[in-house]
Structures are given as structure tokens and as C-alpha cells.
N, C-alpha and C positions, 0 to 999 in steps of 0.2 A: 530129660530126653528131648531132643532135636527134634522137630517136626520138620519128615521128609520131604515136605513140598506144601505151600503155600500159593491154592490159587484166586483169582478176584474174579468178579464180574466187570463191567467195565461203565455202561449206560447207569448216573444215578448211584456209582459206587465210587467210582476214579474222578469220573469226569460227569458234567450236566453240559446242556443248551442255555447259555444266556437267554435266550428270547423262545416262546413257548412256539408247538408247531403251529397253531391258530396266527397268530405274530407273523410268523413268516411267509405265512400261503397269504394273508390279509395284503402284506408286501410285494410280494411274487404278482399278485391279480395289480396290484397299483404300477408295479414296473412296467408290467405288458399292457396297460391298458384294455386290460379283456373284465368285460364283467362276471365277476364272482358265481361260478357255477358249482361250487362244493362246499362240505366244511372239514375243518382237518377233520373231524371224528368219520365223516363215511369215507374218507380218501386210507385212512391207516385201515378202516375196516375192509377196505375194498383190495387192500396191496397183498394182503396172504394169494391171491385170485391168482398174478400172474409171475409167482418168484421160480416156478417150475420151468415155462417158457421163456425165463427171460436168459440173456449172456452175462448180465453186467447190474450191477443196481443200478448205474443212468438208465438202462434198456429198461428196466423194473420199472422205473418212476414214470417213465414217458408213455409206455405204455399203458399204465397205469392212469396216468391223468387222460392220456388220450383217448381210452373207453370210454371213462366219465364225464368227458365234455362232450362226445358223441350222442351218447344216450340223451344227454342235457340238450343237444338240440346243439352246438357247436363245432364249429371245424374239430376233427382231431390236431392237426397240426394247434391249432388254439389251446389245445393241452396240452400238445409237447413245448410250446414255447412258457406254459406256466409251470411245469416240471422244471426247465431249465433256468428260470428265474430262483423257482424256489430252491434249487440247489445251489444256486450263485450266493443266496442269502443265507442259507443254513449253515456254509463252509467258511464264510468270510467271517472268519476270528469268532464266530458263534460256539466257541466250547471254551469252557474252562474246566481247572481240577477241583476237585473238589478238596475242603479244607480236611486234614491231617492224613495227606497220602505220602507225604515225606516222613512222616513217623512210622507209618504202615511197611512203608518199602525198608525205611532204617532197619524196624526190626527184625525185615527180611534177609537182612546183608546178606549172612550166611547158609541161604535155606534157596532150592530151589523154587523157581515161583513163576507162576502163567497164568493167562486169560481166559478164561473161558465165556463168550458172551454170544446171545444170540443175535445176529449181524450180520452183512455182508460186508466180506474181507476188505473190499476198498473203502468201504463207507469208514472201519471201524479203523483200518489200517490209516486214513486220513486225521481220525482222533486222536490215535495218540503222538501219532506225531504232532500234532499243533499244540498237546499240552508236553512235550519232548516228554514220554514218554516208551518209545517206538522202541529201543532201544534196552528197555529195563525188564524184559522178560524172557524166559529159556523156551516157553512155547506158547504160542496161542489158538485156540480150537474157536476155528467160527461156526457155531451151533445152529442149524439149519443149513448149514452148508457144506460141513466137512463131515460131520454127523447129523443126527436127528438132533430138534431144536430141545434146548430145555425145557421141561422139569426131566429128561429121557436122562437115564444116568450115562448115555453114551459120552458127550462129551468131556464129562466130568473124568470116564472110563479111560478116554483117550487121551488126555492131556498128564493123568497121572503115569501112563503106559510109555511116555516119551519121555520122562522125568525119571523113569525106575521108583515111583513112589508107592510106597504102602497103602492105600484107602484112608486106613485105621490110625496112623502118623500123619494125616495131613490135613489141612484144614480148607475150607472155601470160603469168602467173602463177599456176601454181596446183599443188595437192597429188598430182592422179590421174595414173601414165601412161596410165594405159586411156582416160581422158578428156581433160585439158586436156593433156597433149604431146604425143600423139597427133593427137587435133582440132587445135591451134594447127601442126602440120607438115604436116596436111592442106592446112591454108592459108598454108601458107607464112610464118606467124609465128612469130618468133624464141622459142622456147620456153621458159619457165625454172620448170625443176620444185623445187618448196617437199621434196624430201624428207623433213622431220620423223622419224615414230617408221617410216616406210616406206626406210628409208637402205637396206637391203638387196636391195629390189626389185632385179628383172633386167629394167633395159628392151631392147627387142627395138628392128629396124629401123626400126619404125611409129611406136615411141615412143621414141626415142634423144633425150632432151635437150638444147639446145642448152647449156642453163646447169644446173649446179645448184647450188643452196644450201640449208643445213638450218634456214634463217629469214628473215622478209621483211627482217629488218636490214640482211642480204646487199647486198637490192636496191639501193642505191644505188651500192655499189662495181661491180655489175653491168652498168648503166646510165653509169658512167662510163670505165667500160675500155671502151665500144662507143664512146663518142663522142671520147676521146683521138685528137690529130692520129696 
């Protein structure tokens, strides 16, 4: 049996950041010359605050750094110029694929296949294209933005719904349990968790994997013991 549709996560499943976000903001404050008023961990904690109000993820990030340098006792404008460093750094050739997604996508030749990633559209829409992938999927759902974010089985709902895909025929790929096995059992998609440097995790009920493998190279053998007579 053919699985009617084949989708991946994207962040840590397709593609990683070369250099850590600690790395980059570290470079960002050394561009600008501005001394170091954050750490990545309270800046990612602090971003859920303004994705409602914001236009654009640039809008997002500036705003975002420019609360935080205010509070800190800083021009805002001092934060929107290390926003805009740390974007200069983040995009500049900072992603690659991750190893066996040419295998992954091979065994998808014939199978319908999309994104589903929690993301904003430009940020993520910038990814794949710089690993040329922009190009290799029938649809992609940006989850928090086009729906509710994952584990919510909306996006998973939506992307199968643009596909004519079954739930129950189709499978999802990606790194998080909290999010993409989770989400993907929410909806009743065949789950298959990318374990990587997380082998050890404890998945729970909610997030019990149907599949796992410790690399998308897996995926073909995956896809092929489902559809063995």
C-alpha cells in the first residue's frame, strides 16, 4: 500500500543552524558594538510576547530585542540594531541539510509530501530555499501562523486536507515528541520520530512513536515495510 502523503517538520529534521543561537547574538552584540544585554535563552523566552502584534518576523525580532534592551536600561533603537545584526548572521549561509534527506525525499518520489513546521513563513521560507529545497513540496503549513502551533493536530489536519490525504495512510517526520509525534497522533498520522542526539528521551502516551529512527536514511526502509504485501 502507497502512503497517501508524506509530511516532515523542517527545524532539526531537514535542515540545522550551523552556529548555535548563543553564537550568533554573542556576534550580533560584537558587530554593533553594543554591550551584551541578554542571553539567547531569555530573548527566545521573551519572543512568544510579541508574535500577535507583530507584521513580519523582522517586525517580531526588533521589537522583541527592543523591549529587552529598554527594560535593560538601553536605547530601544540599541536593540533594533542588534536584531538586525543578529539576522544578518543567522541567514548568511547559516543552515544546512541535514544528512540522508536525499534518501528521505527519493523514497518520496511518488507520494505526496509537505512541511509542516512551527515558523514564520519568511523565516522558514528563507530555509529552504538556501538548502534548494523551496521547490520539493506540494504544501507547506506554517504552524502558529496559518493554524495553531504544534502539538495542535490543526496543522498536521490542514496540510493532509490540501493533499486529499488519508490520516491513517500517511505518515509525519520529524525530531520533537512534544511536537511533531505528538501533533502527528493527535491526527492520527503515522508518526516517525527522527531521534538524533534526543535517543534517550521518555516518550509518554501522547507521544509514543509509531516509528523511530536515528536518521531520515531510515526513512525508506520505513516506508517500505508499511507497504510489503
Amino acid at each position: 500500500m502507497t502512503p497517501d502523503a508524506v509530511l516532515f517538520d523542517l527545524d532539526d529534521t531537514l535542515c540545522r543552524y550551523r552556529r548555535s543561537g548563543a553564537s550568533l547574538l554573542a556576534a550580533a552584540f560584537d558587530r554593533t558594538g553594543i554591550e551584551p544585554f541578554v542571553a539567547a535563552e531569555e530573548y527566545y523566552g521573551r519572543y512568544p510576547e510579541f508574535v500577535e502584534e507583530s507584521e513580519s518576523m523582522v517586525d517580531l525580532r526588533e521589537r522583541c530585542f527592543a523591549a529587552i534592551a529598554a527594560e535593560k536600561g538601553h536605547p530601544p533603537g540599541a536593540g533594533r540594531r542588534v536584531a538586525r545584526a543578529y539576522a544578518d548572521e543567522r541567514d548568511h549561509g547559516n543552515v544546512e541539510r541535514l544528512p540522508g534527506v536525499e534518501a528521505a525525499l527519493g523514497a518520496c518520489s511518488d507520494v505526496p509530501v509537505g512541511i509542516v513546521t512551527n515558523g514564520a513563513p519568511e523565516m522558514q521560507a528563507k530555509k529552504l530555499e538556501t538548502i534548494g529545497l523551496d521547490d520539493a513540496f506540494d504544501v507547506v503549513v506554517h504552524a502558529g501562523y496559518d493554524t495553531a502551533a504544534k502539538p495542535s493536530s490543526d496543522p498536521f489536519e490542514a496540510a493532509l486536507a490540501a493533499l486529499s490525504a488519508d490520516p491513517a495512510r500517511s505518515y509525519h517526520v520529524g525530531n520533537s515528541l512534544r511536537s511533531d509525534v505528538a501533533g502527528a497522533n493527535a491526527a492520527g498520522v503515522r508518526s516517525v520520530w527522527l531521534a538524533g542526539d534526543d535517543a534517550d528521551a521518555e516518550p509518554s502516551r501522547r507521544s509514543d512513536p509509531d516509528h523511530v529512527v536515528s536518521g531520515l536514511g531510515m526513512l525508506p526502509d520505513v516506508l517500505s515495510t508499511r507497504n510489503r504485501p
